[in-house]
N, CA, C and O atoms as a GROMACS GRO file, in nm:
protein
  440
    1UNK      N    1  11.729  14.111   7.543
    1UNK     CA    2  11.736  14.256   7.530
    1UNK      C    3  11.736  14.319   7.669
    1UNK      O    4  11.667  14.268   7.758
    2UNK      N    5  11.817  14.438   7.695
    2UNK     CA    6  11.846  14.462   7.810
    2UNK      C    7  11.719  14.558   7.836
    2UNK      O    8  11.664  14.625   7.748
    3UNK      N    9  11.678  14.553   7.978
    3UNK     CA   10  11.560  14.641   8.022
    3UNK      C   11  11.598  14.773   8.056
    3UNK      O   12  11.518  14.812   8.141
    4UNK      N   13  11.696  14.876   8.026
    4UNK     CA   14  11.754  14.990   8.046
    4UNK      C   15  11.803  15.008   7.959
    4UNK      O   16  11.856  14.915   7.898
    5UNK      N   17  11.806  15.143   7.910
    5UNK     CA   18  11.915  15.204   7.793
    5UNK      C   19  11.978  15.350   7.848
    5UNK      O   20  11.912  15.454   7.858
    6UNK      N   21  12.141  15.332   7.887
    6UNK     CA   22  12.219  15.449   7.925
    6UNK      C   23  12.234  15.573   7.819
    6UNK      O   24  12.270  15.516   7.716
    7UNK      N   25  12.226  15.681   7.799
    7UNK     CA   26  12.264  15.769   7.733
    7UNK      C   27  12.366  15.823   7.803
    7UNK      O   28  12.352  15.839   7.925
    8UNK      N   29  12.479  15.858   7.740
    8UNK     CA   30  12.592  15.900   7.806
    8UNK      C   31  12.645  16.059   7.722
    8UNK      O   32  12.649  16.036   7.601
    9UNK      N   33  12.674  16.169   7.745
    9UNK     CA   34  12.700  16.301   7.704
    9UNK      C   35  12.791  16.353   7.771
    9UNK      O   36  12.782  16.361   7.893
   10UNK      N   37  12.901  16.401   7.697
   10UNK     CA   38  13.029  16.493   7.763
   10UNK      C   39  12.966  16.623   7.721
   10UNK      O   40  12.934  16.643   7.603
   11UNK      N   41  12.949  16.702   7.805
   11UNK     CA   42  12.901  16.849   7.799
   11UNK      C   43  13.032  16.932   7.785
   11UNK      O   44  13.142  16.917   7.838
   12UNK      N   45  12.983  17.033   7.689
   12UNK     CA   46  13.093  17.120   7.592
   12UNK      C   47  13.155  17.179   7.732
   12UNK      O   48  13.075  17.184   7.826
   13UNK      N   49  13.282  17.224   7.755
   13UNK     CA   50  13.362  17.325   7.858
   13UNK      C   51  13.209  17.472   7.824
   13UNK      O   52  13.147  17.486   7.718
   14UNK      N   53  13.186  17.579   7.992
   14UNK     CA   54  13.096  17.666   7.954
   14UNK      C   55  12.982  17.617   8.006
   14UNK      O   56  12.926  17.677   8.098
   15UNK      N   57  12.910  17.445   7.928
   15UNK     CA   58  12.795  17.437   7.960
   15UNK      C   59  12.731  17.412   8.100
   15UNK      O   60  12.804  17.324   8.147
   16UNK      N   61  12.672  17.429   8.159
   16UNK     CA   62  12.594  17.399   8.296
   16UNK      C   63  12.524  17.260   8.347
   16UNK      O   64  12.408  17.235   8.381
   17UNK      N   65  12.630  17.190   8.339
   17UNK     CA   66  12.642  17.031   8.284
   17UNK      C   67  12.528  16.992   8.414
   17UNK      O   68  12.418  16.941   8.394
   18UNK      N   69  12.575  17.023   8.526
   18UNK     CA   70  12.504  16.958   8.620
   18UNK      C   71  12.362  16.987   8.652
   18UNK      O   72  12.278  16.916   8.707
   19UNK      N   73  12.354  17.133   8.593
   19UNK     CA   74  12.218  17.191   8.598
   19UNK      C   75  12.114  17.122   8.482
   19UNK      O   76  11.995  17.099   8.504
   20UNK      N   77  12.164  17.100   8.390
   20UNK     CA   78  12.078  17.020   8.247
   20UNK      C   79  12.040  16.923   8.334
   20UNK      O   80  11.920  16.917   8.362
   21UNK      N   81  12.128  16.834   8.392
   21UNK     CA   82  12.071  16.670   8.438
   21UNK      C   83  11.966  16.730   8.532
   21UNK      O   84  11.860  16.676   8.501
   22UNK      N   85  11.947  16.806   8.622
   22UNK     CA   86  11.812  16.854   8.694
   22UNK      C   87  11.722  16.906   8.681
   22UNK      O   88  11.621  16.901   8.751
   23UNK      N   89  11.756  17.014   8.516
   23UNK     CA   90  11.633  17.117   8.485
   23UNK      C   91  11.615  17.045   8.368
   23UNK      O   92  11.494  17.033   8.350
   24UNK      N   93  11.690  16.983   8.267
   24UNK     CA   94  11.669  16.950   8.146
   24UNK      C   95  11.778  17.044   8.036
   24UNK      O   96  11.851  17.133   8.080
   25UNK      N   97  11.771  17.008   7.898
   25UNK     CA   98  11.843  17.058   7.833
   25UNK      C   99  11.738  17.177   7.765
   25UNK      O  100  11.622  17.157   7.728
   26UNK      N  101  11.813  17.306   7.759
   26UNK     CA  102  11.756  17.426   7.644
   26UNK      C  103  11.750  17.398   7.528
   26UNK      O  104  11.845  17.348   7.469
   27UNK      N  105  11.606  17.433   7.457
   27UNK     CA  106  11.629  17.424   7.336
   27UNK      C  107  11.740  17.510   7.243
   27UNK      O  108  11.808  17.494   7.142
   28UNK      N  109  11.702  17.645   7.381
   28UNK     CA  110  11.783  17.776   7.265
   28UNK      C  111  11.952  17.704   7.288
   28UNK      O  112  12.039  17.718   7.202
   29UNK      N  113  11.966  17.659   7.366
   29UNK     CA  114  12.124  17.622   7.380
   29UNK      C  115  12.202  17.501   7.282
   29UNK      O  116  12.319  17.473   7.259
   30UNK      N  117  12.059  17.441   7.234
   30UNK     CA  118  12.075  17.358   7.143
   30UNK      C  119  12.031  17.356   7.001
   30UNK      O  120  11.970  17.268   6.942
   31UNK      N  121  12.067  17.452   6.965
   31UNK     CA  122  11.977  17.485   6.840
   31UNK      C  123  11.989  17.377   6.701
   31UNK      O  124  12.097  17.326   6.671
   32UNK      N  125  11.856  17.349   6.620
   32UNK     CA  126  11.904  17.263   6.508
   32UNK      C  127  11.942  17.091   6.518
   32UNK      O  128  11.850  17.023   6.472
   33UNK      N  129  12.026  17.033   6.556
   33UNK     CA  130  12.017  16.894   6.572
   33UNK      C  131  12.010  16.883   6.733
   33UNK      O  132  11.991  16.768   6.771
   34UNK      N  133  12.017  16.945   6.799
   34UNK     CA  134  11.974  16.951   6.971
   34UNK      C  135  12.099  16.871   7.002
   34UNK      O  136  12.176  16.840   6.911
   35UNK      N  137  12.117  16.844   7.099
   35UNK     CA  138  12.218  16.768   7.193
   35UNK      C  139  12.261  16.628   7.135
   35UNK      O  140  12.170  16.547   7.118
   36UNK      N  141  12.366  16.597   7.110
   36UNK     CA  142  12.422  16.439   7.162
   36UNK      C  143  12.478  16.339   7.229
   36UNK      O  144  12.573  16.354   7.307
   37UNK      N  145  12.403  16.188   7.193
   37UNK     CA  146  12.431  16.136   7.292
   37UNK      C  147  12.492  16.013   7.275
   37UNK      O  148  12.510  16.003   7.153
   38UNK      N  149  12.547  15.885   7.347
   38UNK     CA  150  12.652  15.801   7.310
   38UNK      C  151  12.539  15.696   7.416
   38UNK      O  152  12.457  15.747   7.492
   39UNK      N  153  12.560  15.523   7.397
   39UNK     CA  154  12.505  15.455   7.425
   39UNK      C  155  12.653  15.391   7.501
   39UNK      O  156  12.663  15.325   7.605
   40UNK      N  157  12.768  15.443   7.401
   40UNK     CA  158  12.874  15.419   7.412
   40UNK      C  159  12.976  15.462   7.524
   40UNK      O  160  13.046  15.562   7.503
   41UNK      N  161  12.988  15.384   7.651
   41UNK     CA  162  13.030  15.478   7.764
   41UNK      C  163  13.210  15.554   7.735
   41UNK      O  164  13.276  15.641   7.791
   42UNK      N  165  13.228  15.477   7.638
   42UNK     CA  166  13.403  15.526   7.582
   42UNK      C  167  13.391  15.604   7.489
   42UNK      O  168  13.476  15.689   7.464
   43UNK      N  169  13.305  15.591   7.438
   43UNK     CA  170  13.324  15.708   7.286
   43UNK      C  171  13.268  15.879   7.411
   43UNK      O  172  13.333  15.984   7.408
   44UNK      N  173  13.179  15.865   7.475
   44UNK     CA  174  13.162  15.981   7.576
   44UNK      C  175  13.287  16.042   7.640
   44UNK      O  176  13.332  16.156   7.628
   45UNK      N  177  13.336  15.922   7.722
   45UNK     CA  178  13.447  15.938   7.782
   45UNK      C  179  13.590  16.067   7.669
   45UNK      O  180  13.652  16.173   7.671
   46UNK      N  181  13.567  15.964   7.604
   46UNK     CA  182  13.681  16.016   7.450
   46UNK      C  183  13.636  16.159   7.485
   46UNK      O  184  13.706  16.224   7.562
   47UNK      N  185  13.516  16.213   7.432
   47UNK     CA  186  13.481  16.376   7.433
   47UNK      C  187  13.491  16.427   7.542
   47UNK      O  188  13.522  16.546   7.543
   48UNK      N  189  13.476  16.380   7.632
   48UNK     CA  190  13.524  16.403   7.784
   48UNK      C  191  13.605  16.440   7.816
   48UNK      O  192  13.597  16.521   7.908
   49UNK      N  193  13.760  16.400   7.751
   49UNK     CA  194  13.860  16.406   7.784
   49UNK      C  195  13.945  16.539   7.737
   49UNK      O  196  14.051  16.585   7.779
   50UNK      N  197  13.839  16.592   7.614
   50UNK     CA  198  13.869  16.676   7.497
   50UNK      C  199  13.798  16.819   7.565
   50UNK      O  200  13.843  16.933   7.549
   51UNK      N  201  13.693  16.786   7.635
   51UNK     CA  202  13.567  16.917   7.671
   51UNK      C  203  13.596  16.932   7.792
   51UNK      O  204  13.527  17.026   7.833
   52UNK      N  205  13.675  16.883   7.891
   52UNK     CA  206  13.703  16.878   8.041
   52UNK      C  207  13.576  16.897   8.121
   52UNK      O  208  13.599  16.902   8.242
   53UNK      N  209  13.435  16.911   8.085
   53UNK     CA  210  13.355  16.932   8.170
   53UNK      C  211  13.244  16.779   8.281
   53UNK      O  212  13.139  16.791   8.344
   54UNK      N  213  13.312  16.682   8.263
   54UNK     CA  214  13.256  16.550   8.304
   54UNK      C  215  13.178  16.510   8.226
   54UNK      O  216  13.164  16.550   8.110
   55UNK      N  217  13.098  16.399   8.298
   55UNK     CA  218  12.989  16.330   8.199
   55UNK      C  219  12.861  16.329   8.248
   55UNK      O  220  12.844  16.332   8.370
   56UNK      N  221  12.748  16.324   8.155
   56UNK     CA  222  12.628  16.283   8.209
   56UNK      C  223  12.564  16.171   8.185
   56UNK      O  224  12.585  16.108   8.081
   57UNK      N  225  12.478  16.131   8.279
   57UNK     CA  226  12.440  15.967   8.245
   57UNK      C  227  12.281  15.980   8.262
   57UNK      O  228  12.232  16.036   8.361
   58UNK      N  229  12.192  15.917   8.143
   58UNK     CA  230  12.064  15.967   8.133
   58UNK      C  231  12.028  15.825   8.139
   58UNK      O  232  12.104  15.753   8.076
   59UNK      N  233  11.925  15.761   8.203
   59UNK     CA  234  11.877  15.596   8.203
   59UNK      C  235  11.751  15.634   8.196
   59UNK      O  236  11.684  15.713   8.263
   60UNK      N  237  11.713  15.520   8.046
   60UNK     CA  238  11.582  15.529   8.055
   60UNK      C  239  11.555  15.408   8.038
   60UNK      O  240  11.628  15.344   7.961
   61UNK      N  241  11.426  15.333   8.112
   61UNK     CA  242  11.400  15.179   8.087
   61UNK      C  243  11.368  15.186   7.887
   61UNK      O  244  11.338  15.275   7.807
   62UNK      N  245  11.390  15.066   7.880
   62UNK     CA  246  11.386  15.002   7.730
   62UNK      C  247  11.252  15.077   7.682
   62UNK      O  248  11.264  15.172   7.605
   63UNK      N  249  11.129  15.039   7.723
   63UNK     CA  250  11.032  15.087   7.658
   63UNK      C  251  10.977  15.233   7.638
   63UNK      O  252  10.903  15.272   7.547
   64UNK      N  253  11.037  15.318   7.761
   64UNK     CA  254  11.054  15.459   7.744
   64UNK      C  255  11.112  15.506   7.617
   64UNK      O  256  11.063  15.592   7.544
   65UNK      N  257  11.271  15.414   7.590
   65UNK     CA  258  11.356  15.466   7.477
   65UNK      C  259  11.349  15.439   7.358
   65UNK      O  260  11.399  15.500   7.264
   66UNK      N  261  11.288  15.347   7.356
   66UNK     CA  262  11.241  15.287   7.227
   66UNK      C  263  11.088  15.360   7.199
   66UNK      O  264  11.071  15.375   7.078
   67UNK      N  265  11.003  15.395   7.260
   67UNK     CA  266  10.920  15.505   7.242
   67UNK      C  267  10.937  15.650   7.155
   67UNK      O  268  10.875  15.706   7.064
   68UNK      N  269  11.094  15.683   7.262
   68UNK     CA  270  11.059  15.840   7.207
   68UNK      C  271  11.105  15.836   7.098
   68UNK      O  272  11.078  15.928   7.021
   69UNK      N  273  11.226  15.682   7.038
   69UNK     CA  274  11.277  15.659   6.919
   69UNK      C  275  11.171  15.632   6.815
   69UNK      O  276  11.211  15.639   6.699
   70UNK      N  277  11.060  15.606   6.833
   70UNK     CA  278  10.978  15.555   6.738
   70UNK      C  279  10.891  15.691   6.734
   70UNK      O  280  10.822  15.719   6.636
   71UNK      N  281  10.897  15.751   6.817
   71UNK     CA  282  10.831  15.916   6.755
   71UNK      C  283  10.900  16.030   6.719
   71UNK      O  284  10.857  16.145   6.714
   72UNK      N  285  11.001  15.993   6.697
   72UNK     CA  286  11.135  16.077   6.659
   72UNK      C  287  11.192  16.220   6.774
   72UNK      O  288  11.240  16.333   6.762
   73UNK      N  289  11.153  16.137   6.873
   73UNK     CA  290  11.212  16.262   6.977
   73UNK      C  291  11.374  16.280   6.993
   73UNK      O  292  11.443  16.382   7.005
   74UNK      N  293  11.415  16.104   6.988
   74UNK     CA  294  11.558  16.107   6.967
   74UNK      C  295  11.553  15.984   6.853
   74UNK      O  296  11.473  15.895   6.827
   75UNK      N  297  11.696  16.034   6.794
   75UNK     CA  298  11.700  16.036   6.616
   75UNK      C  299  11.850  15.976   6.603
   75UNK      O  300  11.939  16.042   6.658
   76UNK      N  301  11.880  15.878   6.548
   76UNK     CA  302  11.974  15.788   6.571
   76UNK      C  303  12.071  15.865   6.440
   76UNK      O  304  12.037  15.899   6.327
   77UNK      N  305  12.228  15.877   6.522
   77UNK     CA  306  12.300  15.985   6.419
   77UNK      C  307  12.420  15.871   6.345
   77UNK      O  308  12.510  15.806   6.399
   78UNK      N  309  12.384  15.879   6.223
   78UNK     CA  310  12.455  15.801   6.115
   78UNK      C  311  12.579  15.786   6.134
   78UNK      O  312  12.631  15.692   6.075
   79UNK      N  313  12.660  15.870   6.216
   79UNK     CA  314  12.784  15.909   6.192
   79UNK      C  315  12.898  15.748   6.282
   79UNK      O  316  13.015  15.712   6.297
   80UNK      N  317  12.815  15.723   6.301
   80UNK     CA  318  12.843  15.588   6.440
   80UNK      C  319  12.763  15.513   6.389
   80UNK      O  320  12.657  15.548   6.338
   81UNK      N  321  12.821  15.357   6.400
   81UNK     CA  322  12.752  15.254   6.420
   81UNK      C  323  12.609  15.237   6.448
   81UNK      O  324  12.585  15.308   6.546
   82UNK      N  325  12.498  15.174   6.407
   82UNK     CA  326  12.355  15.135   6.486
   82UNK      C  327  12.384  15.160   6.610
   82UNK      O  328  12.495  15.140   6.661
   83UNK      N  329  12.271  15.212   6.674
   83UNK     CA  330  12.251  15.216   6.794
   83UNK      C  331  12.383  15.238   6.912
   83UNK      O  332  12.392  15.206   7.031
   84UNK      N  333  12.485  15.316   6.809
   84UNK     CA  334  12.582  15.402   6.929
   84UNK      C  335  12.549  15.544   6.967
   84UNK      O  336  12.588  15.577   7.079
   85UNK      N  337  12.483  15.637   6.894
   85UNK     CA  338  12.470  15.749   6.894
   85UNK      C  339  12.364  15.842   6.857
   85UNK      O  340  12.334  15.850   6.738
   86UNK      N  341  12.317  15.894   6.922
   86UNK     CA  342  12.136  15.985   6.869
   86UNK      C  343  12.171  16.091   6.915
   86UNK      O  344  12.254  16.109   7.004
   87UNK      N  345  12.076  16.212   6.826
   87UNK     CA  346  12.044  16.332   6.891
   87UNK      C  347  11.910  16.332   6.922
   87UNK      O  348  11.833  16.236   6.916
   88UNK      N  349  11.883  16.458   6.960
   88UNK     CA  350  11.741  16.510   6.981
   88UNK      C  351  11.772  16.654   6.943
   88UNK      O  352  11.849  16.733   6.998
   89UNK      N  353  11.678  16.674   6.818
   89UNK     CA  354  11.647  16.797   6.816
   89UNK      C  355  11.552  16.917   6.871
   89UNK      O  356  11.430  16.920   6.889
   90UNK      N  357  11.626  16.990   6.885
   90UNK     CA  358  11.565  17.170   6.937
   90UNK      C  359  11.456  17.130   6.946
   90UNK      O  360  11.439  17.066   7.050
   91UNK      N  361  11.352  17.139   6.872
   91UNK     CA  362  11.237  17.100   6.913
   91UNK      C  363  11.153  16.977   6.953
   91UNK      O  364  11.033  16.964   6.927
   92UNK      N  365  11.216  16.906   7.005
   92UNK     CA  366  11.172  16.778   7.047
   92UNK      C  367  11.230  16.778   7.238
   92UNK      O  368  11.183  16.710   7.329
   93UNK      N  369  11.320  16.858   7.244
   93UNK     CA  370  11.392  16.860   7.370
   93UNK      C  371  11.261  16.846   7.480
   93UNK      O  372  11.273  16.762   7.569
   94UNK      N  373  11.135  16.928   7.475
   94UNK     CA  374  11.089  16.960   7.575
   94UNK      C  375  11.009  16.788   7.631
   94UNK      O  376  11.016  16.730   7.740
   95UNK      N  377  10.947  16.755   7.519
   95UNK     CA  378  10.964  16.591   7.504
   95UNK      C  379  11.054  16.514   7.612
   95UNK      O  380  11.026  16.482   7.728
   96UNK      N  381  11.162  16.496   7.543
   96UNK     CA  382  11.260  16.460   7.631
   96UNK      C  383  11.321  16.455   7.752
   96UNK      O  384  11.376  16.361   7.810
   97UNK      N  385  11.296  16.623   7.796
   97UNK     CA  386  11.322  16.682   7.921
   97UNK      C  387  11.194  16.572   8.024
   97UNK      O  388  11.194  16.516   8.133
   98UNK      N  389  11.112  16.587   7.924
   98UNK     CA  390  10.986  16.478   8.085
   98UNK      C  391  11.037  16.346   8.062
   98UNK      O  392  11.036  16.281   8.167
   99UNK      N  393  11.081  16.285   7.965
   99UNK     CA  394  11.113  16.160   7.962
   99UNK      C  395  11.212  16.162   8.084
   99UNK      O  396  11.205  16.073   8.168
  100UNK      N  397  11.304  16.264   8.096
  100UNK     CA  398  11.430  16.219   8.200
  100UNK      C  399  11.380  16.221   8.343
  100UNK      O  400  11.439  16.178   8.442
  101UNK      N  401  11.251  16.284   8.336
  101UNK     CA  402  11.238  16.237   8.493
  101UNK      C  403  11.153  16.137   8.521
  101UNK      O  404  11.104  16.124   8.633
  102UNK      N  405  11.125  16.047   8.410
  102UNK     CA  406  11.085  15.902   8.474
  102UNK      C  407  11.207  15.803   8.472
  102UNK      O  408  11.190  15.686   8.505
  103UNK      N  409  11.289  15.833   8.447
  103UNK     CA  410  11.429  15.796   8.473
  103UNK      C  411  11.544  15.825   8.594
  103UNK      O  412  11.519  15.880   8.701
  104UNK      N  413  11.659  15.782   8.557
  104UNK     CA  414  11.747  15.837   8.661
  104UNK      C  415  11.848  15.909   8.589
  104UNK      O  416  11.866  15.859   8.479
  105UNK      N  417  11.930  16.022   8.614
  105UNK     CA  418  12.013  16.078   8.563
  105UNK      C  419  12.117  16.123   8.670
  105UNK      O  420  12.074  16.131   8.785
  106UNK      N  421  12.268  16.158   8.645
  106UNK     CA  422  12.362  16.142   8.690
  106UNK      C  423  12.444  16.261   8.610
  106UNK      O  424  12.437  16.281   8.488
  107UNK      N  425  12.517  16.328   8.694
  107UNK     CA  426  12.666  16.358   8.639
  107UNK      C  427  12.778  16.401   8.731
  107UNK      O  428  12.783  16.478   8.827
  108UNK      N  429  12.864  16.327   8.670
  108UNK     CA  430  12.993  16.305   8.715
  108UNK      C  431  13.113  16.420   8.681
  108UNK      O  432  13.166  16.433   8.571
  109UNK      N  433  13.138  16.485   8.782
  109UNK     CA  434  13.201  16.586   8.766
  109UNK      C  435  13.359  16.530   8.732
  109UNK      O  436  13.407  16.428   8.782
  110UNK      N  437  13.439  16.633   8.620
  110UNK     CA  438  13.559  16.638   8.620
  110UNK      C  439  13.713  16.626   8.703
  110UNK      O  440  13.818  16.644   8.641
   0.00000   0.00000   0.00000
């Protein structure tokens, strides 16, 4: 089992892509199923290509992610395969937002 898990997110055209990876994501901006994310660096890419605003890259070691998964901070989305795709909902974001800074995060502009 790998000791890192990438989260990967194409941020909608509008959003303040580079500012989220430093301040964190809004709840109000995310209302209801909160943000998603891809484990999947091509299926990101794909929305990427569609939203023109780049990508973001969220790393959290294994036991961090498997944590906030087991307290439902991020919530694995049916719509994809096991373990390709989660959200985090609105209210769990603020959660999350501290998880990303025991991590490393990244984004790659357009």
């Amino acid at each position: 089992m790998e000791n890192e898990v990438i989260l990967w997110k194409a941020p909608q055209l509008g959003r303040r892509a580079e500012q989220e990876i430093v301040d964190g994501f809004d709840p109000q901006q995310y209302p209801g199923n909160g943000p998603y994310f891809t484990t999947v660096k091509a299926i990101a890419e794909g929305f990427a290509s569609i939203y023109g605003n780049g990508l973001q890259e969220i790393h959290f070691s294994r036991m961090v992610f498997d944590n906030l998964v087991a307290r439902g901070v991020i919530v694995a989305d049916t719509f994809y395969d096991p373990n390709e795709s989660y959200c985090v909902p609105a209210a769990r974001l603020t959660e999350f937002n501290e998880a990303m800074k025991q991590g490393r995060c990244f984004y790659e502009k357009p």
